[in-house]
C-alpha angles and dihedrals in degrees: 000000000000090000094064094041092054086045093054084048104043100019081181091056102059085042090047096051084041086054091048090054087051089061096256116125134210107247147178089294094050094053093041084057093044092046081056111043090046082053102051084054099051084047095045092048109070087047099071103055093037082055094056092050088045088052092048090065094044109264135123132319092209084100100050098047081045097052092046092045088049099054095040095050093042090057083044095053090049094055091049099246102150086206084068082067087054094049098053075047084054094061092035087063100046091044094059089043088052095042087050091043085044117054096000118234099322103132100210091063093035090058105061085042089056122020111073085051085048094064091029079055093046076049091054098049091046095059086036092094088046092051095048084049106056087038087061097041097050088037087062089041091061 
């Protein structure tokens, strides 16, 4: 009964104990996923409700539809869902679209806009094969 319970909770824990009794390991690829994806949430968090309150005086929803983005494609990541990649790429996107709207083509204020998404992004595209990987792997197990 817990074990349901913690499937229904955590669906990559009950695969990935399924894929260790198979004889494949989780390895350094599978951590570096785990490390950031934990860390785009964290990230994507705060922004929701600081957007609201943002909203509320008036200002801009950008941190609201980031922070949701964020958290969404950060659970997705860690369940192996590559669409959870495109969709860091997504915000990405409209980061960059809103920073340019934003402050023009000025690069100070563009960096700080930029750049920590940037290297979260060159993160994103390393653990991308891994990801692919473990998603096929587990697609041919079900």
């Amino acid at each position: 009964m817990a074990e349901r319970r913690i499937e229904r909770a955590f669906p990559w824990h009950h695969r990935e104990n399924r894929m260790e009794q198979n004889g494949q390991k989780r390895g350094a690829s599978y951590w570096c996923l785990v490390v950031l994806s934990v860390f785009i949430i964290v990230i994507g968090l705060p922004l929701v409700p600081g957007g609201i309150w943002l909203i509320a005086l008036g200002g801009s929803w950008y941190y609201v539809f980031a922070g949701l983005g964020l958290v969404i494609a950060g659970f997705a990541m860690i369940n192996h869902r590559t669409w959870g990649a495109g969709l860091y790429f997504v915000v990405w996107l409209g980061t960059a679209a809103w920073s340019l709207w934003e402050v023009g083509l000025d690069p100070w204020p563009l960096v700080p806009r930029l750049f920590g998404l940037t290297l979260v992004a060159i993160g994103v595209l390393a653990v991308l094969p891994g990801m692919r990987r473990r998603a096929h792997l587990q697609s041919r197990e079900a």
